[in-house]
N, C-alpha and C positions, 0 to 999 in steps of 0.2 A: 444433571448435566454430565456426559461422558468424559471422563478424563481423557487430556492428548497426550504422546511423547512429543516429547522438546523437537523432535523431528518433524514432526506432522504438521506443528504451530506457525502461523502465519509470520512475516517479517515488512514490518509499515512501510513500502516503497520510497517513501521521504525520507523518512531519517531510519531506519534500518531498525528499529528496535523490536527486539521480541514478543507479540501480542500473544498473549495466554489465552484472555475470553475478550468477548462482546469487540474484533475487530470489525470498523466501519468500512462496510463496500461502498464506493462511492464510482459514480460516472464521468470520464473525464475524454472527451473526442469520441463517443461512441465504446470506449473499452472500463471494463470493471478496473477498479483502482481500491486496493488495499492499502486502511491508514490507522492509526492510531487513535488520530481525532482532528477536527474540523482546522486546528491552525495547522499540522502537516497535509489536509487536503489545500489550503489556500500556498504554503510551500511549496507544493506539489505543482500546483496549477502558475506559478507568478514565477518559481527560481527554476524547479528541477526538472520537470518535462523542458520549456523554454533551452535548456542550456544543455542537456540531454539528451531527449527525444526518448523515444521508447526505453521502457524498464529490458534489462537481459531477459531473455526468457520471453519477450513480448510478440505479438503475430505482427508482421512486419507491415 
C-alpha cells in the first residue's frame, strides 16, 4: 500500500476526522460521499446534509 502525506488523506464529511486507509465512498443524491463508516454515512444522510446541504467544495 503506498504511503499518504497527512495532506493528501481524506477527511469523513460528517464528523471531519482524519481517515488514513480503507476510507468508505458512499453515494448520497447522485454525489460520492466520503466517511469513515456506515453510522457517519446514516449522520450524514438524517442530521448533516438535512441541516447543511452540500459539503464546501461540493458541485452545486
Amino acid at each position: 500500500m503506498p504511503q499518504r502525506e497527512v495532506d493528501e488523506m481524506p477527511r469523513c464529511q460528517s464528523c471531519g476526522i482524519l481517515i488514513p486507509v480503507q476510507e468508505m465512498v458512499k453515494e448520497h443524491k447522485g454525489k460520492p460521499v466520503i466517511v469513515c463508516s456506515d453510522k457517519c454515512f446514516r449522520i450524514y444522510q438524517t442530521y448533516w446534509y438535512p441541516r447543511y446541504g452540500q459539503p464546501a467544495g461540493g458541485d452545486s
